[in-house]
C-alpha positions as CSV (number, residue, x, y, z in Angstrom):
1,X,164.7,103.8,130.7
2,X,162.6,106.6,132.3
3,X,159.1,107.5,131.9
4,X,157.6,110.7,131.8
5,X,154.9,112.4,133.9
6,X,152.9,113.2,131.7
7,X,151.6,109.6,129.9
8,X,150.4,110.0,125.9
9,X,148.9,106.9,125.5
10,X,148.5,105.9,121.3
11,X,145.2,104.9,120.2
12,X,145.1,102.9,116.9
13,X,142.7,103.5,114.3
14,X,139.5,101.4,114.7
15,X,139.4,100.7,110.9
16,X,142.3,98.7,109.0
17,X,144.0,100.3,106.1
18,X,143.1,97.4,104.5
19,X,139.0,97.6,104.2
20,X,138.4,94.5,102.2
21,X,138.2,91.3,104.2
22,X,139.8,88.8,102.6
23,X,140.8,85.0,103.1
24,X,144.1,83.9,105.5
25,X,145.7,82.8,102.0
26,X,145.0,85.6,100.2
27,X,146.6,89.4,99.8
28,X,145.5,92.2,101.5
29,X,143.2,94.5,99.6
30,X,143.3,97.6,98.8
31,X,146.8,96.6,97.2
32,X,149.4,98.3,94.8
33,X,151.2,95.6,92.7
34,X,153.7,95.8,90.9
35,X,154.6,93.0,88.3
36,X,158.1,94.2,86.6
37,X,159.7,91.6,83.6
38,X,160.6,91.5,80.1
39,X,158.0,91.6,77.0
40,X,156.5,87.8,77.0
41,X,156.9,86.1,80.1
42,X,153.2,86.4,81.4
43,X,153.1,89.7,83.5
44,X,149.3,90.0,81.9
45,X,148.6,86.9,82.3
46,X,149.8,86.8,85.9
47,X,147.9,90.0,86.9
48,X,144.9,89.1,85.0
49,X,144.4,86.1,86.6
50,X,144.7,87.5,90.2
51,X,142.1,90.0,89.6
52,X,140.2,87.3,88.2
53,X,140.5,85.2,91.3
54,X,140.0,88.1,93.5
55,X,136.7,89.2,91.2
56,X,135.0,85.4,91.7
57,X,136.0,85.6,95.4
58,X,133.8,88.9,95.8
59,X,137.0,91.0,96.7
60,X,136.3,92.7,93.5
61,X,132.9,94.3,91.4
62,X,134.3,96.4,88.7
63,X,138.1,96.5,86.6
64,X,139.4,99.7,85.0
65,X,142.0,99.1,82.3
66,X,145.0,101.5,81.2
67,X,146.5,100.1,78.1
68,X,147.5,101.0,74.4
69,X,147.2,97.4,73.7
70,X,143.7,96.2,74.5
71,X,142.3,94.9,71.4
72,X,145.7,93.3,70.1
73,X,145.8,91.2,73.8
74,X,141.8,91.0,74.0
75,X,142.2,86.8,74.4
76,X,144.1,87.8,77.7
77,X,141.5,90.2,79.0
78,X,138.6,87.9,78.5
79,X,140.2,85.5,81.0
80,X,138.5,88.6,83.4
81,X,134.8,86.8,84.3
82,X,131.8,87.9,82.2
83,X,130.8,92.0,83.6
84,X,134.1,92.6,85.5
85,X,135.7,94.3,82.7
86,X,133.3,96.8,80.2
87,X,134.7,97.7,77.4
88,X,133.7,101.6,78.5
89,X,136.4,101.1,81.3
90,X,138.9,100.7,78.9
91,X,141.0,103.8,78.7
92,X,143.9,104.6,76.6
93,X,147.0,106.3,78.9
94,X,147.2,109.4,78.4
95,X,146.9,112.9,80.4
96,X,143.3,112.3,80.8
97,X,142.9,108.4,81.6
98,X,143.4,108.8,85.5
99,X,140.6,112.1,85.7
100,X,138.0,109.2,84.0
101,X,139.4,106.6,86.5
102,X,139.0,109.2,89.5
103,X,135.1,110.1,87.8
104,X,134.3,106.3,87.8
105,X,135.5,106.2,92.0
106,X,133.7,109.0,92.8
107,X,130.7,108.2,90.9
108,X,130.5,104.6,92.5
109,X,131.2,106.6,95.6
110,X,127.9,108.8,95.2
111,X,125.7,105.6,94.3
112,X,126.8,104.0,97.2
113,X,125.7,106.8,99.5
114,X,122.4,107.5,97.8
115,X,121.7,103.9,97.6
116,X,122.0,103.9,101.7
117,X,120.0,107.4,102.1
118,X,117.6,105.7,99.8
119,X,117.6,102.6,101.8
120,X,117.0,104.2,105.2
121,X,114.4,106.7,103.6
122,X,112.8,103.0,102.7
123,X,112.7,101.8,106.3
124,X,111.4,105.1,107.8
125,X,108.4,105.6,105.5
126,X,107.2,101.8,106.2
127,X,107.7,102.8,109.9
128,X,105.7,105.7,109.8
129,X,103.1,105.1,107.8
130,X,102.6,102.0,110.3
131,X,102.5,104.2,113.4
132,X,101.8,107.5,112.2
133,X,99.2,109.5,110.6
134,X,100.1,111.6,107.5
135,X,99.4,114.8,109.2
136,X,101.8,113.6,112.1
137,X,104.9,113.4,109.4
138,X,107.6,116.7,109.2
139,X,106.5,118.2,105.7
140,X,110.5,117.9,104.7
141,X,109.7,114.3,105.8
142,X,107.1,113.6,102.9
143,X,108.9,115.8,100.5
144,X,111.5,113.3,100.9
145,X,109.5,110.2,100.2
146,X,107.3,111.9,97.6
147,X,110.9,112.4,95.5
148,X,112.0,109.0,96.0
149,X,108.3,108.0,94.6
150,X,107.2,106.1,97.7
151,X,103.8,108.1,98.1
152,X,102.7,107.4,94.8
153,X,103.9,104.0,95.3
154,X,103.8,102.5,98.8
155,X,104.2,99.0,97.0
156,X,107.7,99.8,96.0
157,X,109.6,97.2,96.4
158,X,112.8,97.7,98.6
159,X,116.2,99.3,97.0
160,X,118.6,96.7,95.9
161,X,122.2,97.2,95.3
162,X,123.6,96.5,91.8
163,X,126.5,94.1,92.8
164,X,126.8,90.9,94.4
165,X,127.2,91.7,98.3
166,X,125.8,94.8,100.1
167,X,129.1,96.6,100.2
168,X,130.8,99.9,98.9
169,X,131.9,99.1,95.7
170,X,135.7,97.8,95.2
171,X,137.4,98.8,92.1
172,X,140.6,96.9,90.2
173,X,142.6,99.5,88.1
174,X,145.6,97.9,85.8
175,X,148.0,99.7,83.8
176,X,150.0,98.0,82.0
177,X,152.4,98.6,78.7
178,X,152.5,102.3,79.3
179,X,156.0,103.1,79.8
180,X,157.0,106.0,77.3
181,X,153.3,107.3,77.1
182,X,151.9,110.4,77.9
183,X,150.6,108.7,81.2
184,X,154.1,107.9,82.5
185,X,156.0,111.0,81.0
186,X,153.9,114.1,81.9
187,X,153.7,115.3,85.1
188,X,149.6,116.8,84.6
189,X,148.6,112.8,84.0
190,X,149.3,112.7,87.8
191,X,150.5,109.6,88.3
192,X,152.4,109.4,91.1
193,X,149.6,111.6,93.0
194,X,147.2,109.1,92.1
195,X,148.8,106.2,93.2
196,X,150.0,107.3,96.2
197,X,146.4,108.3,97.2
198,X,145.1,105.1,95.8
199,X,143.1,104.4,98.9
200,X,141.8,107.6,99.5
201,X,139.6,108.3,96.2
202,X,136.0,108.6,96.2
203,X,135.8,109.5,99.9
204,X,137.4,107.1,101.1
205,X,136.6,104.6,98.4
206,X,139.8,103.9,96.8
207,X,140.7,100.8,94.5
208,X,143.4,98.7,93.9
209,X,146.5,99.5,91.2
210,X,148.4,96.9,89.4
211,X,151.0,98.1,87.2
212,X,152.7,96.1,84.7
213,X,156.0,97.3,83.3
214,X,159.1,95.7,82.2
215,X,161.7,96.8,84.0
216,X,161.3,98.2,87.9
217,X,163.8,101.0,87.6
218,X,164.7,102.5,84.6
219,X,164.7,106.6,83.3
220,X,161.0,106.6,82.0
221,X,159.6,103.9,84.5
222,X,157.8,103.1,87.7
223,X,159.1,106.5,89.8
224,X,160.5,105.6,93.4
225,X,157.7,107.3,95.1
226,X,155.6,104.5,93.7
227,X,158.2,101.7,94.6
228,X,158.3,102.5,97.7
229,X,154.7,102.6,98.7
230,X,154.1,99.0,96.9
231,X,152.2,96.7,98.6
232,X,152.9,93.5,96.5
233,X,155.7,92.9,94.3
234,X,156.0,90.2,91.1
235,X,159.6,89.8,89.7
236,X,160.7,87.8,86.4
237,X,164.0,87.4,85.3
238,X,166.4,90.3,86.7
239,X,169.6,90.9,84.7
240,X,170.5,94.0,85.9
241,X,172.7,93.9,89.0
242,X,171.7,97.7,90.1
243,X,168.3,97.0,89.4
244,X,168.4,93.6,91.9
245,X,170.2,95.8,94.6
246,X,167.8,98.9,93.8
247,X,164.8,95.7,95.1
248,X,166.5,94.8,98.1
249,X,167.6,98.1,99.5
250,X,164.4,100.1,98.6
251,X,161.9,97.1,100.3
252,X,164.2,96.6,103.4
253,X,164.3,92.7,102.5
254,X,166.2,91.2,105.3
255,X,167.7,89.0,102.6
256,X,171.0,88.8,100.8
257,X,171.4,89.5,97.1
258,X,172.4,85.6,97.2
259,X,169.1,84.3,98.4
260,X,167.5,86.7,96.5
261,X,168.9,85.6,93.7
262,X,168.4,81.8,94.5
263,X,164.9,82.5,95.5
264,X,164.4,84.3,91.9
265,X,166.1,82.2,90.1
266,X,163.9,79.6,91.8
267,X,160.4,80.9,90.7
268,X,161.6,81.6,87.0
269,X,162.4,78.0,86.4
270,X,159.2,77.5,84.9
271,X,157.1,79.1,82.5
272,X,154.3,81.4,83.8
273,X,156.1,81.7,86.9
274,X,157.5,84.3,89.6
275,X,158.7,85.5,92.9
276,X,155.8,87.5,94.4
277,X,156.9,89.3,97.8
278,X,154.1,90.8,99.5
279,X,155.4,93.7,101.5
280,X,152.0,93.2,103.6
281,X,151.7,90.1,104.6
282,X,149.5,88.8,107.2
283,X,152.3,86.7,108.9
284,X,155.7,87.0,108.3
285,X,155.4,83.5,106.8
286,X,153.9,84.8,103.6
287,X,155.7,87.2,102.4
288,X,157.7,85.0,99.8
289,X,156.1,83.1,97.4
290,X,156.1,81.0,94.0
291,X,153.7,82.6,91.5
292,X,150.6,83.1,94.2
293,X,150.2,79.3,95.1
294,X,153.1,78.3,97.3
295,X,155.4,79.9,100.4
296,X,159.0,80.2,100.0
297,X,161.4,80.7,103.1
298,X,164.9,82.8,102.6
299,X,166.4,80.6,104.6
300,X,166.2,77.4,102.4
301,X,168.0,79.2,99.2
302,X,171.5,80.5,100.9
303,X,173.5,78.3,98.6
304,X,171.6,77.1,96.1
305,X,168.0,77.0,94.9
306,X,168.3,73.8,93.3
307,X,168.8,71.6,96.6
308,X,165.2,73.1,98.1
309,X,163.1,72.5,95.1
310,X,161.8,68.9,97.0
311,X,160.7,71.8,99.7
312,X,158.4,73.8,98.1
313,X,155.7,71.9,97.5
314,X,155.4,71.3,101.5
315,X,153.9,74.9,101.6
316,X,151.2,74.7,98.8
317,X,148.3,76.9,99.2
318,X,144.8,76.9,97.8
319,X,144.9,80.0,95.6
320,X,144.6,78.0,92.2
321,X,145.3,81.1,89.1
């Protein structure tokens, strides 16, 4: 090994790619999910209830929905808390469902900033008119506070911001059953762009993607670009041997297709459940799991998932969904 003269030290970002705090149990957020299984065994359910969870732990203040089948699943949907999900954020998937979702991000984006302009204008004017006379005050000063209304109304009471915690606002988008739609199938929806860029929207913004579909390769489905950038992934049944080597080879699992298979074979054995694998995970410890409430290690399913089922519950967490 040699070094050169000329040292280019690297500086990491000060800011995580990850701007939501969360809890040590808990994903990482911003995420994009993907939850890939046949019609019926609970991908909705699944997803709906992590949002849910995420929602009543703050992580969350507002759900967009793609779907054609909203009012025929409605009873699953209303497991979302009461004011996460309006019915106006319901969107049907077409060419035009993903330039609405962008509008919501950037308009959240814009209330965000005036809210803090608005807030700091608040702060100055008390400040001035405590030490200064009006004459004293830059005119484009008082122009200011006259259009926010504080010099007809000194009184005002201080802004407030419309969700729970004093944050920029974090935004949930799910799509699911929109394989073979217009959203999927035409290139000017923009899919792909869109989720890709997912954290970028709105200035910065950005929101989380879940996307449900029922199979994780297939001609009309989830395009690799997307795969490969997922940040959490939820697996039913797999059938398809291509499809289970298409996992492991495009998310560089260190695993074999035999303890992948265990593993998944594993987390299927009961109804509502899964293999998650978090592709982010804050330790390396976390990256396998049962639905979203206990770890799983690779190591413990080489020959057969049946011996390690006593293990599991050793490594239960506290993410009840």
């Amino acid at each position: 090994m040699s070094h050169l003269d000329a040292k280019i030290d690297i500086i990491p970002p000060k800011k995580s790619a990850f701007m939501i705090e969360t809890a040590p149990d808990f994903f990482r957020l911003h995420t994009l999910a993907i939850a890939s299984g046949v019609r019926g065994t609970g991908k909705t359910t699944a997803i709906v209830n992590l949002v849910r969870e995420a929602y009543n732990r703050g992580y969350y203040d507002r759900v967009i929905v793609i779907t054609p089948t909203y009012h025929s699943n409605k009873q699953l949907w209303d497991i979302l808390p009461e004011g996460a999900l309006s019915e106006d954020d319901v969107f049907e998937p077409d060419v035009l469902c993903l330039k609405h979702t962008k509008d919501i991000i950037n308009a959240e984006r814009a209330e965000w900033d005036l809210f803090q302009r608005q807030k700091e204008l608040y702060d100055k004017f008390h400040n001035d008119m405590k030490h200064k006379q009006i004459k004293n005050i830059r005119s484009e000063q008082l122009l200011a506070y006259y259009e926010m209304g504080l010099l007809d109304d000194p009184s005002m009471q201080k802004p407030e911001w419309k969700y729970r915690a004093e944050v920029p606002p974090r935004i949930a988008v799910i799509i699911d059953d929109s394989v073979g739609t217009d959203l999927m199938n035409k290139r000017t929806a923009g899919l792909t762009k869109f989720i890709i860029a997912h954290r970028h929207w709105g200035k910065g913004l950005g929101c989380s993607v879940f996307m449900l579909v029922q199979s994780y390769a297939c001609h009309e489905g989830v395009a690799r670009a997307i795969r490969e950038n997922t940040c959490l992934l939820l697996l039913w049944k797999v059938k398809d041997k291509s499809q289970r080597t298409k996992i492991i080879e495009e998310a560089g699992l260190d695993i074999t297709e035999e303890q992948f298979i265990n593993m998944l074979n594993f987390c299927i054995s009961e109804p509502y459940s899964f293999l998650c694998i978090d592709f982010q995970p804050k330790t390396p410890e976390q990256q396998f799991r049962k639905r979203f409430d206990t770890y799983i290690y690779p190591q413990e399913f080489i020959h057969t998932f049946v011996q390690n089922e006593c293990n599991s519950n050793e490594n239960k967490m506290e993410i009840h969904l």
